[in-house]
PDB file of the backbone (N, CA, C, O) and the ligand in Angstrom, with CONECT records:
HET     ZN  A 101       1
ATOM      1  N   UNK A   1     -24.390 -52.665 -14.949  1.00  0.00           N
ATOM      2  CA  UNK A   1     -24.882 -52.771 -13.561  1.00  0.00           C
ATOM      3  C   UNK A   1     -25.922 -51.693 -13.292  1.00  0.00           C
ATOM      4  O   UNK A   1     -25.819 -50.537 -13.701  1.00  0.00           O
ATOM      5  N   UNK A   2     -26.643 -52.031 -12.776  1.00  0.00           N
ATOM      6  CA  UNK A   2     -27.422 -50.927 -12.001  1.00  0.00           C
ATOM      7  C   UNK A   2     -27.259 -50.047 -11.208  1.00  0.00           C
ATOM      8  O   UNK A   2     -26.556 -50.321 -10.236  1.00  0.00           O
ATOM      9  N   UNK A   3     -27.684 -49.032 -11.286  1.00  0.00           N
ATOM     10  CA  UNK A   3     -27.057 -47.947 -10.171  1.00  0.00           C
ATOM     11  C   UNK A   3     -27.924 -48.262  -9.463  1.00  0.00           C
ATOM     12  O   UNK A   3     -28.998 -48.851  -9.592  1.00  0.00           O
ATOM     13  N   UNK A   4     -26.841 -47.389  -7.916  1.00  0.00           N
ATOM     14  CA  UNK A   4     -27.442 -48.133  -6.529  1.00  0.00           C
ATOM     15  C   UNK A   4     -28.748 -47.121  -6.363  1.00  0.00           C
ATOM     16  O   UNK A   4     -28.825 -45.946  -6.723  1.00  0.00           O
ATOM     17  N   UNK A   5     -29.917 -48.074  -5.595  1.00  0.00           N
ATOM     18  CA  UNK A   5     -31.237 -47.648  -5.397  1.00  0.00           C
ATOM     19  C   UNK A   5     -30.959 -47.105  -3.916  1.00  0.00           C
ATOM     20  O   UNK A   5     -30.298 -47.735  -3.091  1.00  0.00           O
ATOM     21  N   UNK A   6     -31.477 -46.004  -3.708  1.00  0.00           N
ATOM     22  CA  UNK A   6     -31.295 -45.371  -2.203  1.00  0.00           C
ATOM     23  C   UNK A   6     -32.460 -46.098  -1.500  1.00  0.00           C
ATOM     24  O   UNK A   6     -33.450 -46.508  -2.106  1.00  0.00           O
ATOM     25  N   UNK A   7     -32.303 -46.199  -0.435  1.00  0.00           N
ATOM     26  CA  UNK A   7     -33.700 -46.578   0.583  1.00  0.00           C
ATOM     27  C   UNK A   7     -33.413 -45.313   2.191  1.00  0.00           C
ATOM     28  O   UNK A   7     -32.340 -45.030   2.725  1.00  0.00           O
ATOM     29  N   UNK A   8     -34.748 -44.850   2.530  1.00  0.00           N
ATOM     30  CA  UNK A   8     -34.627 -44.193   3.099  1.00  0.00           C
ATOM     31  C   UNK A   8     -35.284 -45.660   4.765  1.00  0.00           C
ATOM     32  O   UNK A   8     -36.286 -46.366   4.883  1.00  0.00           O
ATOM     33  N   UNK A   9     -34.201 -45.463   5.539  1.00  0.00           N
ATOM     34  CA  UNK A   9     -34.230 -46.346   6.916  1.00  0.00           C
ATOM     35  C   UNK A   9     -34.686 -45.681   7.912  1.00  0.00           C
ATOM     36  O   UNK A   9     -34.178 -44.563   8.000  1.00  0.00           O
ATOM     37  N   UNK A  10     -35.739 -46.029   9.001  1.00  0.00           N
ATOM     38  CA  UNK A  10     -35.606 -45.391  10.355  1.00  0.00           C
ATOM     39  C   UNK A  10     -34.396 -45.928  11.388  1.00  0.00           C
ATOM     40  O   UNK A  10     -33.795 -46.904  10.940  1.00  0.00           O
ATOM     41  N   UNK A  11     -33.959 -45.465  12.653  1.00  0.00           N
ATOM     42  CA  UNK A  11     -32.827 -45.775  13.068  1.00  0.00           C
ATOM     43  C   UNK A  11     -32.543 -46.907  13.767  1.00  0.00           C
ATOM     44  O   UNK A  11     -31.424 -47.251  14.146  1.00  0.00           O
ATOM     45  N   UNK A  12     -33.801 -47.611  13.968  1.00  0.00           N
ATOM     46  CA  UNK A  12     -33.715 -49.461  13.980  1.00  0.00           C
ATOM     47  C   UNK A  12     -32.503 -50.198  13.133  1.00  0.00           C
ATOM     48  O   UNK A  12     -31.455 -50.774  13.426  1.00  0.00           O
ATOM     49  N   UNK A  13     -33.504 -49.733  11.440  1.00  0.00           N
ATOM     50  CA  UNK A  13     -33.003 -50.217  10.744  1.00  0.00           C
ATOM     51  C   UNK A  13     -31.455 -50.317  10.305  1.00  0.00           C
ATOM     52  O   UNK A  13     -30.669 -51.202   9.969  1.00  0.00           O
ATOM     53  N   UNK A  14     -31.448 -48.282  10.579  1.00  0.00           N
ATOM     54  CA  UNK A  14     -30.270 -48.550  10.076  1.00  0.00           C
ATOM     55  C   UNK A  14     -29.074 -48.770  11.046  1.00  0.00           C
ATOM     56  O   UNK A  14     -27.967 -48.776  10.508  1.00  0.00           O
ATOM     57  N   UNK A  15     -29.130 -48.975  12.562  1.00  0.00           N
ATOM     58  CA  UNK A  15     -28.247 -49.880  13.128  1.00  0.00           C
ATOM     59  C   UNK A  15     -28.482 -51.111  13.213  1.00  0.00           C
ATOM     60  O   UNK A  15     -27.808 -51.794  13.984  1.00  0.00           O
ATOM     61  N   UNK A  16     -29.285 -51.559  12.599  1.00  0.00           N
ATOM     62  CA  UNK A  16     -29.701 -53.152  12.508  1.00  0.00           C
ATOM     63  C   UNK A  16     -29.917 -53.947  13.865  1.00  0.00           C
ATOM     64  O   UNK A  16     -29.595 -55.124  14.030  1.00  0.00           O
ATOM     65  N   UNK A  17     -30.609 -52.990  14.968  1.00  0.00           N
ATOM     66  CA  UNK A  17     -31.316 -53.867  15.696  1.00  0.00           C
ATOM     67  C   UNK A  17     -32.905 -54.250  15.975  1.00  0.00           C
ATOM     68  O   UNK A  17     -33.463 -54.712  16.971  1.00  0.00           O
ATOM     69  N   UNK A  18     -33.504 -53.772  14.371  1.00  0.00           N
ATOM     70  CA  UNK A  18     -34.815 -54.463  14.528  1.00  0.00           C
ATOM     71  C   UNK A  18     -34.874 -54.857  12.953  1.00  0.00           C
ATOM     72  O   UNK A  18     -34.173 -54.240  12.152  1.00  0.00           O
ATOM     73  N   UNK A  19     -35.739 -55.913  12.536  1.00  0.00           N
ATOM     74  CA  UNK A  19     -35.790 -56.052  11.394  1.00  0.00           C
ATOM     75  C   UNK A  19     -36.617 -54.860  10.488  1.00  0.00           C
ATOM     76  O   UNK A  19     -37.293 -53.957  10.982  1.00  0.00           O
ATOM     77  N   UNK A  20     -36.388 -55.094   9.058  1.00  0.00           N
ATOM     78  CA  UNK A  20     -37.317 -54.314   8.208  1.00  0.00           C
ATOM     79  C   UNK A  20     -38.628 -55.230   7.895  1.00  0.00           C
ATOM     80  O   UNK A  20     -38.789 -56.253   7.229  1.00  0.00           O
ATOM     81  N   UNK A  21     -39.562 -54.342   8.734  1.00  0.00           N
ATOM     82  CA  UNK A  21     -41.141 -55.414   8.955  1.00  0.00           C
ATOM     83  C   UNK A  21     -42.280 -54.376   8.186  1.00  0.00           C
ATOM     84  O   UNK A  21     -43.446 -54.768   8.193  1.00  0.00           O
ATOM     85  N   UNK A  22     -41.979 -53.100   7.543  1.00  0.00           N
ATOM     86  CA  UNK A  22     -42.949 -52.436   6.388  1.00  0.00           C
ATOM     87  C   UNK A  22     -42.157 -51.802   5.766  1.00  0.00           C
ATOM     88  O   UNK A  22     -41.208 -51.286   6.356  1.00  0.00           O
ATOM     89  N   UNK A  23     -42.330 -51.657   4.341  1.00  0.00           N
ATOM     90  CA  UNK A  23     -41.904 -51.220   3.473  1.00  0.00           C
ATOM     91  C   UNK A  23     -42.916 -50.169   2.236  1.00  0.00           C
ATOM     92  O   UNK A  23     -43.745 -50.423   1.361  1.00  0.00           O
ATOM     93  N   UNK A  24     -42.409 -49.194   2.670  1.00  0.00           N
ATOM     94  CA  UNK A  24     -43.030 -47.879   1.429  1.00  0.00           C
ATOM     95  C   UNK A  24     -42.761 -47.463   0.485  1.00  0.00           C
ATOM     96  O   UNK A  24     -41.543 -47.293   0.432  1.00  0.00           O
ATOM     97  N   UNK A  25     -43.301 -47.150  -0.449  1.00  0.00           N
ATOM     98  CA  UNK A  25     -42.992 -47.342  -2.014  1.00  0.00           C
ATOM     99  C   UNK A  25     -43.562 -45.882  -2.023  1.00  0.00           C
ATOM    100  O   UNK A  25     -43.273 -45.390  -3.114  1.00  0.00           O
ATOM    101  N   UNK A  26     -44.444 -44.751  -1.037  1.00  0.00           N
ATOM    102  CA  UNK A  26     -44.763 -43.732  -1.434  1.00  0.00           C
ATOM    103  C   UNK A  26     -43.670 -42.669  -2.082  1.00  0.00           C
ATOM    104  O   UNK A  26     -42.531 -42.251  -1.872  1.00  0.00           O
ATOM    105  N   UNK A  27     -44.638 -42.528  -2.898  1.00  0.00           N
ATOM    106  CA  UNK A  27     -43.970 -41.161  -3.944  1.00  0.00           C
ATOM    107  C   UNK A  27     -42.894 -41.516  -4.413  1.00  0.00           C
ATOM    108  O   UNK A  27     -41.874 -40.830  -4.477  1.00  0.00           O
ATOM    109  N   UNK A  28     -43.061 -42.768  -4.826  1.00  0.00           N
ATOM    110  CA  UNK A  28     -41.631 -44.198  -5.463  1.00  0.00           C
ATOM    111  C   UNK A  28     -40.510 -44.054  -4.833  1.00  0.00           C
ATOM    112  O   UNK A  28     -39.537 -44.768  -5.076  1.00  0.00           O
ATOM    113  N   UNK A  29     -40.509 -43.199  -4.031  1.00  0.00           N
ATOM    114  CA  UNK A  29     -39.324 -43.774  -2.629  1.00  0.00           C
ATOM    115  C   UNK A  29     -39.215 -44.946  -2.462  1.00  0.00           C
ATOM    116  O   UNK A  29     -40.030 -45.712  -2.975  1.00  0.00           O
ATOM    117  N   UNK A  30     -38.319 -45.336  -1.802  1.00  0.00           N
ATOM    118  CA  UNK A  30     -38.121 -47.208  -0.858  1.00  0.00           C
ATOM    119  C   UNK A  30     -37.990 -46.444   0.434  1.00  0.00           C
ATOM    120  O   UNK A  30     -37.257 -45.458   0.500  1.00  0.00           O
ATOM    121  N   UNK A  31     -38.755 -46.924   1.560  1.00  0.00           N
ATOM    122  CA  UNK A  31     -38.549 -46.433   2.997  1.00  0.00           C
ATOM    123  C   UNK A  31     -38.672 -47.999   3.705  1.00  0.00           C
ATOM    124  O   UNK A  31     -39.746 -48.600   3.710  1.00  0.00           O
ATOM    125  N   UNK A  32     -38.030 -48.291   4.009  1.00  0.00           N
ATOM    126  CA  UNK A  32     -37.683 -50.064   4.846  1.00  0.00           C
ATOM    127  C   UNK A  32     -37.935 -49.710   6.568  1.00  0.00           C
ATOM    128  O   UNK A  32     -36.966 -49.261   7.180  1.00  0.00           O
ATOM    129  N   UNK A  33     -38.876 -49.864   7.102  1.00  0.00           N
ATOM    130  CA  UNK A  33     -38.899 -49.495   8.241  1.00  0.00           C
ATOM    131  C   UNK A  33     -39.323 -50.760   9.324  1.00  0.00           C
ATOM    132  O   UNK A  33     -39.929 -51.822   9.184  1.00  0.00           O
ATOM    133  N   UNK A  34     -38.605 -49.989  10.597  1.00  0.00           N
ATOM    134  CA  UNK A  34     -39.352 -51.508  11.502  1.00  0.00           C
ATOM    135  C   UNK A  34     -40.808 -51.621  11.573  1.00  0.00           C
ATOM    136  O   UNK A  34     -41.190 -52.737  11.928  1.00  0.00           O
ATOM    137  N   UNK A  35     -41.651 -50.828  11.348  1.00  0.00           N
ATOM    138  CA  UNK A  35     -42.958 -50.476  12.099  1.00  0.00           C
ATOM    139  C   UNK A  35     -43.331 -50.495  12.859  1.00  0.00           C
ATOM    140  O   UNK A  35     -44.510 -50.780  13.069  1.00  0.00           O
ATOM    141  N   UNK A  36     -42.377 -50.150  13.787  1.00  0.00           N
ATOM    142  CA  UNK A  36     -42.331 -49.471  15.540  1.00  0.00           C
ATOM    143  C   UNK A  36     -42.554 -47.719  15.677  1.00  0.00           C
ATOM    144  O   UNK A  36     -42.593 -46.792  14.868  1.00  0.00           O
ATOM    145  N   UNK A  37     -42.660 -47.837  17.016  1.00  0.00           N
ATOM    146  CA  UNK A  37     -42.601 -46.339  17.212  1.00  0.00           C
ATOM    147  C   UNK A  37     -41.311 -45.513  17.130  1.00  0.00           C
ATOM    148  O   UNK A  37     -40.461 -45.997  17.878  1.00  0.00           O
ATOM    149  N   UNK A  38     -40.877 -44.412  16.461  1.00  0.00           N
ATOM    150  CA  UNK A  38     -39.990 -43.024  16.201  1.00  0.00           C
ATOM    151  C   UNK A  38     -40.222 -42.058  17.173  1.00  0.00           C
ATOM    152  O   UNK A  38     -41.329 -41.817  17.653  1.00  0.00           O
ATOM    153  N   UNK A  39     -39.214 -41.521  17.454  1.00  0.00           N
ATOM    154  CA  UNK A  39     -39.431 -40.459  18.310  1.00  0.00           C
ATOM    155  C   UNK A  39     -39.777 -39.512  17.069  1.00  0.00           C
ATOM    156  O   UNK A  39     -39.500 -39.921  15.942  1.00  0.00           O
ATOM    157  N   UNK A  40     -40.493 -38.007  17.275  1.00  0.00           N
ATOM    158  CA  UNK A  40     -40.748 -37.461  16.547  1.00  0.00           C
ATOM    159  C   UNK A  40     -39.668 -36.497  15.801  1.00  0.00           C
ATOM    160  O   UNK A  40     -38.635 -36.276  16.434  1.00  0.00           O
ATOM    161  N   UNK A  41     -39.781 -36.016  14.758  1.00  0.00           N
ATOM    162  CA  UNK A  41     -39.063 -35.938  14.210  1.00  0.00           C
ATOM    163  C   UNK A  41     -37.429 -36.886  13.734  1.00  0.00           C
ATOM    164  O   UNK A  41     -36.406 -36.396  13.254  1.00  0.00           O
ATOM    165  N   UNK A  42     -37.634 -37.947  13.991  1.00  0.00           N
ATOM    166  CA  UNK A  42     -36.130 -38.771  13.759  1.00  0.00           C
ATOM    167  C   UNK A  42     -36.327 -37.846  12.161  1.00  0.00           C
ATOM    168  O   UNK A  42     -37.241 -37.250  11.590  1.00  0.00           O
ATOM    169  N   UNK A  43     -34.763 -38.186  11.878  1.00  0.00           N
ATOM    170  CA  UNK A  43     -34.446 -37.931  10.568  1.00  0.00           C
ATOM    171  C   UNK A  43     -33.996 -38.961   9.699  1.00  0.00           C
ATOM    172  O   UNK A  43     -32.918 -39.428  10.067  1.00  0.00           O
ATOM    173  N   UNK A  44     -34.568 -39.581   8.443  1.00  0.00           N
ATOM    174  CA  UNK A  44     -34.040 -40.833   8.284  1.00  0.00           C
ATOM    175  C   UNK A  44     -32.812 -40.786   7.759  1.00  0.00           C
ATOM    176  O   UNK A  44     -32.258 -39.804   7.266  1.00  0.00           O
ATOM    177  N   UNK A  45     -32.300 -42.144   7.907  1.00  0.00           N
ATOM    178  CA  UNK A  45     -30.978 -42.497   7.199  1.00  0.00           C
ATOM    179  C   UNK A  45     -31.210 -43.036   5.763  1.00  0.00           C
ATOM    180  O   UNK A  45     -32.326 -43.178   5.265  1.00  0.00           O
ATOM    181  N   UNK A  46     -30.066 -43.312   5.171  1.00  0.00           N
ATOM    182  CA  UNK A  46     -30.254 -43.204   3.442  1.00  0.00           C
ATOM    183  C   UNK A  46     -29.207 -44.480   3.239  1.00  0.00           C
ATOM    184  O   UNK A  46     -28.020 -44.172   3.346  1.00  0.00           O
ATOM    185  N   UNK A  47     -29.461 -45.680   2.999  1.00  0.00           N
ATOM    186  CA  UNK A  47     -28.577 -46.362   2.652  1.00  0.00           C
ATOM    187  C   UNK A  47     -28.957 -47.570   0.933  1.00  0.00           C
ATOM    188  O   UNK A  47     -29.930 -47.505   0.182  1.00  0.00           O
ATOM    189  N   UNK A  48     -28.047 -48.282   0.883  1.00  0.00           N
ATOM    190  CA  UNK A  48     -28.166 -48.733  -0.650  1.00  0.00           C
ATOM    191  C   UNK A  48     -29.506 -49.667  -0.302  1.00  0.00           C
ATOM    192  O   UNK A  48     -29.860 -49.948   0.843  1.00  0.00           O
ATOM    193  N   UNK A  49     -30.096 -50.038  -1.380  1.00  0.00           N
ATOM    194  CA  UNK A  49     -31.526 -51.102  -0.590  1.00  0.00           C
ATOM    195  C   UNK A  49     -30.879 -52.264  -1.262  1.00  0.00           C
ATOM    196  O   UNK A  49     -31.719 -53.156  -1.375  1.00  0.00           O
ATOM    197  N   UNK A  50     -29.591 -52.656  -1.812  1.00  0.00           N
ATOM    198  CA  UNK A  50     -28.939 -53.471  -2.437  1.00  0.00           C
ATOM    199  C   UNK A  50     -28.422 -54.347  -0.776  1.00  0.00           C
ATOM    200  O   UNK A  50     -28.449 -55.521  -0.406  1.00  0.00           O
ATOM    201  N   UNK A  51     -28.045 -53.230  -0.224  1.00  0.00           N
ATOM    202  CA  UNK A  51     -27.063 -53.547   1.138  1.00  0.00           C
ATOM    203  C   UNK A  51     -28.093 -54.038   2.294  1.00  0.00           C
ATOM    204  O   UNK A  51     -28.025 -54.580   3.397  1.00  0.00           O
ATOM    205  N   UNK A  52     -28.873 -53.645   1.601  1.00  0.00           N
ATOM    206  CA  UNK A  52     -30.558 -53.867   2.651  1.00  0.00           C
ATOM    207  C   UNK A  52     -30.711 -55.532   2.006  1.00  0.00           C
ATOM    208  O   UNK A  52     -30.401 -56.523   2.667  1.00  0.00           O
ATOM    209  N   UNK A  53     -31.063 -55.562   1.083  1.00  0.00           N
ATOM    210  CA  UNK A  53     -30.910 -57.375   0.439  1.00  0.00           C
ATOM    211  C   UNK A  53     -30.334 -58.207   0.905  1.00  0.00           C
ATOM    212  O   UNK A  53     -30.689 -59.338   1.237  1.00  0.00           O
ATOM    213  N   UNK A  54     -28.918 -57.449   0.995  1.00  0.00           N
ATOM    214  CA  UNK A  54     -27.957 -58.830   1.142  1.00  0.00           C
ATOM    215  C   UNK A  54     -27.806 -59.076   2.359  1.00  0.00           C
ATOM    216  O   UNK A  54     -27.251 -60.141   2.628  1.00  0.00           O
ATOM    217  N   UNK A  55     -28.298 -58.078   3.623  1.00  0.00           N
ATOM    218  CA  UNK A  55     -28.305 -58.171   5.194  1.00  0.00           C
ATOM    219  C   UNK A  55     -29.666 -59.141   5.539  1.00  0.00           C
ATOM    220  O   UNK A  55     -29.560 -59.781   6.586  1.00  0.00           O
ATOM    221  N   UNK A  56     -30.840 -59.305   4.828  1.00  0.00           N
ATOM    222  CA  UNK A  56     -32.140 -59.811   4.793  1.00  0.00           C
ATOM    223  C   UNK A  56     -32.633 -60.235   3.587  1.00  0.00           C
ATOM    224  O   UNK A  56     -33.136 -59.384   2.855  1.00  0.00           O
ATOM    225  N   UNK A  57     -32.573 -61.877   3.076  1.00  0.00           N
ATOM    226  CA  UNK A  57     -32.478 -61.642   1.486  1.00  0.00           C
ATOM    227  C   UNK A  57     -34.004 -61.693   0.898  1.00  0.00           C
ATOM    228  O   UNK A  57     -34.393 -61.731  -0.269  1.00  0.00           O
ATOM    229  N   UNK A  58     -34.921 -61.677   2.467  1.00  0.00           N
ATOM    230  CA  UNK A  58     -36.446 -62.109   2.380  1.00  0.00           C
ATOM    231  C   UNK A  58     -37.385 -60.642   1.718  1.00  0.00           C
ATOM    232  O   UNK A  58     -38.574 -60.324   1.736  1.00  0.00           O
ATOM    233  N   UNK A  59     -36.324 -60.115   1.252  1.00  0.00           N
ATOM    234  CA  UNK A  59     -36.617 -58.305   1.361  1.00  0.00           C
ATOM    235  C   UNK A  59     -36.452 -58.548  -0.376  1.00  0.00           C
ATOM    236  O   UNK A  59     -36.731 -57.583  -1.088  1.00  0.00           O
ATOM    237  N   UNK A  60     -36.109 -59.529  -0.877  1.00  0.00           N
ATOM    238  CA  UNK A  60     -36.298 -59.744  -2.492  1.00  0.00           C
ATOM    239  C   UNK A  60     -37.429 -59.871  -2.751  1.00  0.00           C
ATOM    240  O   UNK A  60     -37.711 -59.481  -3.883  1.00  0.00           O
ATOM    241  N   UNK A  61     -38.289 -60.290  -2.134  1.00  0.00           N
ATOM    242  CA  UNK A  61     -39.376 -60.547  -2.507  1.00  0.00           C
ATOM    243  C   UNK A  61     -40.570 -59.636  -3.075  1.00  0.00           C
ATOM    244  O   UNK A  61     -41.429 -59.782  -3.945  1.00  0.00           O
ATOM    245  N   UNK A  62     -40.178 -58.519  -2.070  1.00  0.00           N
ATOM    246  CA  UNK A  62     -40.961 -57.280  -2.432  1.00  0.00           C
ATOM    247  C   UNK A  62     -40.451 -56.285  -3.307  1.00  0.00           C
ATOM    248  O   UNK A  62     -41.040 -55.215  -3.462  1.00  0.00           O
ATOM    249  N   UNK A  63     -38.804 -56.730  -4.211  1.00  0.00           N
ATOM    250  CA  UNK A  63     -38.532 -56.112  -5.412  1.00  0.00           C
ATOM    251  C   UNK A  63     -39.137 -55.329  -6.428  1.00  0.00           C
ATOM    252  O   UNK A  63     -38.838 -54.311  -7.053  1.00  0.00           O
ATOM    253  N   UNK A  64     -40.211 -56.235  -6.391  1.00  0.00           N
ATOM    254  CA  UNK A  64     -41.380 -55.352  -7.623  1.00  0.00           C
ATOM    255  C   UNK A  64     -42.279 -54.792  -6.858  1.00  0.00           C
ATOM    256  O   UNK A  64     -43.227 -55.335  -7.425  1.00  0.00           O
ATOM    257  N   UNK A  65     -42.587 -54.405  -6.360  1.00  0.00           N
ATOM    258  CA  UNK A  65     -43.540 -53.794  -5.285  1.00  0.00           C
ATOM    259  C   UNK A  65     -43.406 -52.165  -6.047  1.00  0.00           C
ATOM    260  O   UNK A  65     -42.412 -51.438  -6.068  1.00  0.00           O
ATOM    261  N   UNK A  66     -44.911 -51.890  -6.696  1.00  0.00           N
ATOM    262  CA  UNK A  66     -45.222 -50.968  -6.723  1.00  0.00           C
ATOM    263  C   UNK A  66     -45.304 -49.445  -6.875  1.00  0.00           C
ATOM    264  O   UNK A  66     -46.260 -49.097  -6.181  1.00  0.00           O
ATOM    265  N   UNK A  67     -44.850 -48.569  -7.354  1.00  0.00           N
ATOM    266  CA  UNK A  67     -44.436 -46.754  -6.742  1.00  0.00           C
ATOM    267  C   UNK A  67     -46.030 -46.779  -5.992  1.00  0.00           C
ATOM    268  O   UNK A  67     -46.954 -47.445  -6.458  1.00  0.00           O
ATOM    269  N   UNK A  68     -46.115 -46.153  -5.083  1.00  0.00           N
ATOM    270  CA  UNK A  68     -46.941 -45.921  -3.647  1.00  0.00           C
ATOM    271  C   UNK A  68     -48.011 -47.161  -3.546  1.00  0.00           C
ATOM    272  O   UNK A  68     -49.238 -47.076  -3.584  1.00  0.00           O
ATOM    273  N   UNK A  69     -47.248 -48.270  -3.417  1.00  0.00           N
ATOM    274  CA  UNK A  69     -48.055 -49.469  -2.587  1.00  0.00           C
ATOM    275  C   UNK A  69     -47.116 -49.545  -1.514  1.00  0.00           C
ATOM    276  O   UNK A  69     -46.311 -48.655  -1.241  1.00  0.00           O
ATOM    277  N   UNK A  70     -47.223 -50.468  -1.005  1.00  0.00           N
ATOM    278  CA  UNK A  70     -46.190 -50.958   0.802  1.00  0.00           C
ATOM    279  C   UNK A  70     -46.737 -51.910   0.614  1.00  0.00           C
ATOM    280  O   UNK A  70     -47.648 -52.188  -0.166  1.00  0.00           O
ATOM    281  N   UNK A  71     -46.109 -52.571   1.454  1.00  0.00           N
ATOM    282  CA  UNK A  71     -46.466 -53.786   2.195  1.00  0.00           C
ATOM    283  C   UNK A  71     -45.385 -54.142   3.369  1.00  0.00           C
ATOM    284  O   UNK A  71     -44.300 -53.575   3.501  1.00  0.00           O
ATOM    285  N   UNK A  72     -45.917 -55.245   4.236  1.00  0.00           N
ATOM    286  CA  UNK A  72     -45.656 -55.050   5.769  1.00  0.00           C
ATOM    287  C   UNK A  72     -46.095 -56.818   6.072  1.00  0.00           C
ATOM    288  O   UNK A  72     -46.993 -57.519   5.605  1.00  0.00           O
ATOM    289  N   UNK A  73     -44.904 -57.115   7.150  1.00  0.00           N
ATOM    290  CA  UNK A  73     -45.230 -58.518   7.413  1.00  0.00           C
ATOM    291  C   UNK A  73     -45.179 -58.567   9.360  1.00  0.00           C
ATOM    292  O   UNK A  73     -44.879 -57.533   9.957  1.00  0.00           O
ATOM    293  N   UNK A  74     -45.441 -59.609   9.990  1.00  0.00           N
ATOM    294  CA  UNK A  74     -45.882 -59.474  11.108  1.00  0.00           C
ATOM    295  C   UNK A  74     -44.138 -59.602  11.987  1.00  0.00           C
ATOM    296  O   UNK A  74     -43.754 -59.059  13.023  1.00  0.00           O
ATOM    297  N   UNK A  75     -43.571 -60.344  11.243  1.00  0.00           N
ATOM    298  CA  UNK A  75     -41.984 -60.531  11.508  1.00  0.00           C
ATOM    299  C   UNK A  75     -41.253 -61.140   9.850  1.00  0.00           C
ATOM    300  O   UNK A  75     -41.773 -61.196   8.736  1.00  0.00           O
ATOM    301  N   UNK A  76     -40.182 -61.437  10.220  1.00  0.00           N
ATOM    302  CA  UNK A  76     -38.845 -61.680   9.161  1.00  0.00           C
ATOM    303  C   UNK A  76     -40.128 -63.712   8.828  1.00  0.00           C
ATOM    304  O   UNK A  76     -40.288 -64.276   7.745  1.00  0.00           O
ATOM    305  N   UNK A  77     -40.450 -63.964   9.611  1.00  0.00           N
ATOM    306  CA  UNK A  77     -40.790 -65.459   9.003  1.00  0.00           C
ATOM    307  C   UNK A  77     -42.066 -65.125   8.289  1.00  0.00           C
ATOM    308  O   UNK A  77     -42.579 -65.938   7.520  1.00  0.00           O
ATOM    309  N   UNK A  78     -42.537 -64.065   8.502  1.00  0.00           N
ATOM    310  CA  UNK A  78     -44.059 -64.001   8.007  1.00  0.00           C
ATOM    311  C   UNK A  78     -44.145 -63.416   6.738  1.00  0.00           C
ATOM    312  O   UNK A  78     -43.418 -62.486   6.389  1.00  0.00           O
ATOM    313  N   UNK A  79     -45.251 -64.070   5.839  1.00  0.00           N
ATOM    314  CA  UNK A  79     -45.308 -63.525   4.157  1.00  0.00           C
ATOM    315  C   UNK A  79     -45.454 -61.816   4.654  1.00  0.00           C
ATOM    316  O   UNK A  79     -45.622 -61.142   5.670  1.00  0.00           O
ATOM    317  N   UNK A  80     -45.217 -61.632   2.818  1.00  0.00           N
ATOM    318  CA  UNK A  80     -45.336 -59.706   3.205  1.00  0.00           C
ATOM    319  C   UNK A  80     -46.472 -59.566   2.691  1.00  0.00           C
ATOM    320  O   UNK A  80     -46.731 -60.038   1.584  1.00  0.00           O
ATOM    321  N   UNK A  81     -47.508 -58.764   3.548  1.00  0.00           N
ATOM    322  CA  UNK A  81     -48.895 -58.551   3.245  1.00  0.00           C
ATOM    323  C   UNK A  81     -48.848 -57.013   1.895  1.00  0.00           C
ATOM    324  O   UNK A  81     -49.413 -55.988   2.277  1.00  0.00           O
ATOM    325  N   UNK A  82     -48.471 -56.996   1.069  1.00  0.00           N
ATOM    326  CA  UNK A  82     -49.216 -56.034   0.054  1.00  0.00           C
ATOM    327  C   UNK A  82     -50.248 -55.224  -0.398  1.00  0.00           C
ATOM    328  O   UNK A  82     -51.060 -55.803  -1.119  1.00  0.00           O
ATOM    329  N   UNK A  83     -50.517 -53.624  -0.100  1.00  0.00           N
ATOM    330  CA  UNK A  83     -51.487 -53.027  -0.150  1.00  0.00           C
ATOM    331  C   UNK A  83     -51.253 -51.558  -0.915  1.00  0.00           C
ATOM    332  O   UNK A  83     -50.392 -50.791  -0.485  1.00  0.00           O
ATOM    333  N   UNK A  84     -52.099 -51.203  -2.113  1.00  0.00           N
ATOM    334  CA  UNK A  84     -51.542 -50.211  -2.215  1.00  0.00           C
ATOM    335  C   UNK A  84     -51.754 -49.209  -1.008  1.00  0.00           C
ATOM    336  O   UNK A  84     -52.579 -49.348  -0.105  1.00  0.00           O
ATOM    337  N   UNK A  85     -50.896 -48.228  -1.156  1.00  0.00           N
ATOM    338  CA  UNK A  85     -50.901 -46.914  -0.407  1.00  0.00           C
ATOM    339  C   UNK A  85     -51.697 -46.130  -0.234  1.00  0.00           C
ATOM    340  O   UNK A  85     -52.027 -45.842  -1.385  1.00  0.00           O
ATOM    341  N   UNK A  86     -52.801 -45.013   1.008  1.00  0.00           N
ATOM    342  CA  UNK A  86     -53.421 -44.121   1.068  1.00  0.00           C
ATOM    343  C   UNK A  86     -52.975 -43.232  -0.357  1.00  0.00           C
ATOM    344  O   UNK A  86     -51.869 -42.911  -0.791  1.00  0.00           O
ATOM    345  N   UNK A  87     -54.336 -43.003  -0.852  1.00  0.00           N
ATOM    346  CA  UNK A  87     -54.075 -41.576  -1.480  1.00  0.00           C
ATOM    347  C   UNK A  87     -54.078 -40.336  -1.016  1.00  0.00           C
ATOM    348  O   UNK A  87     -55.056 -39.910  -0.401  1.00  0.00           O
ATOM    349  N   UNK A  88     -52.846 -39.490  -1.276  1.00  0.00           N
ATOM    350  CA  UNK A  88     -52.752 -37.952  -0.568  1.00  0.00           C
ATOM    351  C   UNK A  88     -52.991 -37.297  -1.073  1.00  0.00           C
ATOM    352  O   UNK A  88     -52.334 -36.667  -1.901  1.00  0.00           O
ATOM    353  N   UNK A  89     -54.231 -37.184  -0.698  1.00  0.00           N
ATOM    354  CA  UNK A  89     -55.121 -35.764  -1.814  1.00  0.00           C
ATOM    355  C   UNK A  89     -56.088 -35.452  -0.637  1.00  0.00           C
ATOM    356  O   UNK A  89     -56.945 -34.577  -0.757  1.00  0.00           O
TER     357      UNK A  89
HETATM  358 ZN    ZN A 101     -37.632 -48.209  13.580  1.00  0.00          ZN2+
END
């Protein structure tokens, strides 16, 4: 089996009242976020991105996605648009 992949959530996500609508691959992290506004500084939450799958299974899709690409869809029905990531330099 695979060991479990961490995903770092904002706090939408991780009480599950908004969907995961962008997803970050920077610095080969997984960050599943609504792409709403955070108050500043939130601190994220850390949960399995396995447990993230099986709550949204449209979130397979972007499995192979990249170390620092993202991609981001307009809602849960809409394809996921794919881009790599700003470079931080
Ligand atoms: Zn959020």
């Amino acid at each position: 089996m695979m060991a479990e992949v961490a995903a770092y959530v904002c706090s939408h996500v991780f009480n599950n009242t908004r969907p995961v609508l962008l997803v970050s691959r920077a610095g080969g992290d997984w960050q599943c976020l609504c792409g709403g506004d955070h108050e500043v500084g939130e601190v994220p939450n850390v949960v399995g991105l396995n447990h993230l799958m099986e709550r949204d299974v449209t979130l397979r899709e972007i499995i192979n996605l990249p170390d620092d690409w993202e991609a981001e869809r307009a809602s849960q029905k809409d394809p996921w648009i794919r881009r790599r990531g700003q470079a931080e330099d």
